[in-house]
N, C-alpha and C positions, 0 to 999 in steps of 0.2 A: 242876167236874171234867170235867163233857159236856157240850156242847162246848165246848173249849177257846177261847181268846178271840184267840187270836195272830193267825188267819189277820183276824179283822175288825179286828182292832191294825192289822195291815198293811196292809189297804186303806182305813183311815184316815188313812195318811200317818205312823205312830208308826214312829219309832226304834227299832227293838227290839235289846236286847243280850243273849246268852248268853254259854256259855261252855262248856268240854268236862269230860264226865266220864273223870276219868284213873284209873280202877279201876273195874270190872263190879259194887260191891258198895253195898249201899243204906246201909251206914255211911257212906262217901266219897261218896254220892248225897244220903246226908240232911245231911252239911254242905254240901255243894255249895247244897244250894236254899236252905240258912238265907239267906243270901249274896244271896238276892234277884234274882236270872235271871229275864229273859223267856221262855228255854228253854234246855236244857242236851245239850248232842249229841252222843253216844256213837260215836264211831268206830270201825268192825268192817272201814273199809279197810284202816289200818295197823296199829292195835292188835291186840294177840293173843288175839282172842276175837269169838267170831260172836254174832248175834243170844241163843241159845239161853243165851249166859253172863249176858245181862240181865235174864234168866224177871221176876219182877214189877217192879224198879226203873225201869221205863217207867212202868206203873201208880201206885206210890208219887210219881214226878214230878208227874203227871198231879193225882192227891190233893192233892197240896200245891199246887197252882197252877202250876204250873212245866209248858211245852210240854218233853215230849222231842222228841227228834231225832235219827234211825239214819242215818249216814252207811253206805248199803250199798257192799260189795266191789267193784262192777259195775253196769250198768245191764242187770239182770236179772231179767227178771218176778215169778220165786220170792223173791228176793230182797227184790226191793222190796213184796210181797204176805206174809211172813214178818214183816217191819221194822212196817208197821201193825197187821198183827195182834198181833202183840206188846204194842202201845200207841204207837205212835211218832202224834205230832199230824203232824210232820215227816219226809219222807223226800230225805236228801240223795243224789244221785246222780253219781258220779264220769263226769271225763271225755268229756264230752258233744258231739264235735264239728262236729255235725249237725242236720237238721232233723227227716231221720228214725228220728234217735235221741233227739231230746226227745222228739219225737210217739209212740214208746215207751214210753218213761216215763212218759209223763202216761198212755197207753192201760193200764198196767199198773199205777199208783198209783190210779185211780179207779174205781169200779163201774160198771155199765151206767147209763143210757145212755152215759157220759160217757167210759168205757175197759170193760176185759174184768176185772179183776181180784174175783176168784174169792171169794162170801160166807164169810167166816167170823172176825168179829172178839175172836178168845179172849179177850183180855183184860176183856172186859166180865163173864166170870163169876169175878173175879181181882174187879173193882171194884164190883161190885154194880148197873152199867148195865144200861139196858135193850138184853137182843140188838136187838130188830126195829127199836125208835129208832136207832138206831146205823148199821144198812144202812140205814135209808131218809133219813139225813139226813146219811154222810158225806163225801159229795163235798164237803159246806159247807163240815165243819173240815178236811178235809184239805188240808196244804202239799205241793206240790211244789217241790223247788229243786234246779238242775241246776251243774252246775258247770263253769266255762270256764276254763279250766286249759290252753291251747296255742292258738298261732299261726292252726293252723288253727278253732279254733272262732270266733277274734276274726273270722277273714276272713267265717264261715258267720254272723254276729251277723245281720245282716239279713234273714236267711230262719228262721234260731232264733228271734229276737223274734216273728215272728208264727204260731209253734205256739199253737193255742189250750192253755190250761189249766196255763200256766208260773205261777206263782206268783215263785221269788226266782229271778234267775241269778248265782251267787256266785262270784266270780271268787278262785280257787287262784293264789297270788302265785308260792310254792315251783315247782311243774309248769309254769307259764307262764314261767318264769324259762330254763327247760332246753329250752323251746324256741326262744327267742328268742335263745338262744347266749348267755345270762349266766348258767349253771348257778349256782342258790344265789344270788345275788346279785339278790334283790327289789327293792332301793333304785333298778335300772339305770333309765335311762332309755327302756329300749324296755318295758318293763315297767312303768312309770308311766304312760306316754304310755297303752297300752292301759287301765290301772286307770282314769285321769280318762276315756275316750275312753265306757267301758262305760255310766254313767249318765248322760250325755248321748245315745248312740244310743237309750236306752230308755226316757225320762223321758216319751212319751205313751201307752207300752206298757200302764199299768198295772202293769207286772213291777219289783217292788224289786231293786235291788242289794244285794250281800252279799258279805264277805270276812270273813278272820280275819289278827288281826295280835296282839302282847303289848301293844306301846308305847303307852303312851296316848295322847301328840301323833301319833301317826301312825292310831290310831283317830278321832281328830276330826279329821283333815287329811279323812280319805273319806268323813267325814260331810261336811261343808261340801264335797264333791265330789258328794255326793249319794247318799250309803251308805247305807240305812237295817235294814240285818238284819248286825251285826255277831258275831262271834266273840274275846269277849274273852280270847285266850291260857287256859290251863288253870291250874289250885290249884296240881296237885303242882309245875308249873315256877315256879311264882312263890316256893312257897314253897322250892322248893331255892335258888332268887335267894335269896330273904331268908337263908334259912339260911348259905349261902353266905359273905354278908357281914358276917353276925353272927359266924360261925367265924373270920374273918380280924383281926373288930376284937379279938375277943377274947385272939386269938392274939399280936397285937400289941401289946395293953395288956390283959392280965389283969385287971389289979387298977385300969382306969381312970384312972390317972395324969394330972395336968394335967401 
């Protein structure tokens, strides 16, 4: 449960695959982990609910093996220092187009020496951890992963790559797409080009690549690209898929007919 094992997954070269939590509540959390995730990452960017709606299902992840992971609103110290305290192994950060605004991030995700972010990791009296183990050994587990999501952050890659204390830089296909002038349109080619370009500029970095896609050929097209911190699409949309298509066959032959 303490510490979690992801970030040494990751710098032993493993694949790691998650996926999102599409409801704040530990019933939709506790099927989620049945399912078998690396880590599971609660979005409080777009989803309608901030940290505060997660109160223990960080912790409950945590229990069961499973790294969580808080995509915060912003790259915002309180934010990102709310997000671990909560229990988050992971803190994702939006839109990060700079160098020094990764070095932010990392300065605000880590304790002294290593950043400023402020002792107090609540969740540890939620899981029965030791307070004092926990500050003095969490810069080890904790993940930082920033997100490159526009043009301009593709151009700033080479001065982002060498922020110390990057962990994943996971490339937002959707945001990257709207800048490139293919709004919506991921599959473009200026958008690809960037996706292949990203773990080749970073492959002596240390720093894993990361994106989130549903398709599963197109999840293993960016492994074999060199992906290794993926986001496998969400339950609730899969299962509306499936749902979806169960409604139609049904609809169409009821009673199964040859």
């Amino acid at each position: 449960m303490y510490p979690n094992n992801l970030k040494a997954r990751l710098r032993n070269g493993e694949i790691l695959l998650g996926t999102s939590l599409s409801a704040p509540t530990p019933h939709v959390a506790g099927l989620i982990i049945s399912t078998g995730p690396d880590f599971i990452w609660a979005d409080t960017e777009h989803m309608p609910f901030a940290t505060e709606a997660l109160d223990s299902i960080l912790v409950l992840m945590r229990m069961r093996g499973v790294a969580p992971m808080v995509r915060v609103a912003w790259n915002d110290p309180a934010l990102i220092k709310k997000a671990y305290d909560a229990g988050a192994v992971a803190v994702m950060v939006p839109q990060v187009d700079t160098a020094a605004e990764a070095a932010a991030a990392v300065e605000a995700a880590r304790y002294a020496p290593e950043g400023r972010r402020g002792l107090s990791p609540m969740w540890t009296h939620i899981a029965g951890a030791d307070w004092n183990e926990v500050i003095k050994t969490a810069n080890e587990e904790t993940l930082v992963v920033l997100q490159l999501e526009s043009q301009r952050a593709y151009d700033n890659l080479d001065e982002i790559k060498h922020v110390p204390g990057i962990d994943v830089i996971f490339v937002g296909p959707l945001d990257l797409s709207a800048t490139v002038g293919t709004i919506t349109d991921t599959g473009s080619r200026q958008v690809q080009q960037i996706m292949r370009d990203v773990p080749q500029q970073l492959a002596d970095t240390g720093i894993a690549v990361g994106t989130t896609l549903m398709d599963v050929s197109e999840i293993q097209e960016k492994i074999r690209w060199g992906y290794r911190f993926l986001n496998v699409g969400n339950a609730l949309r899969y299962g509306v898929q499936v749902l979806d298509d169960h409604l139609k066959t049904l609809r169409a032959n009821p009673r199964g007919d040859q």
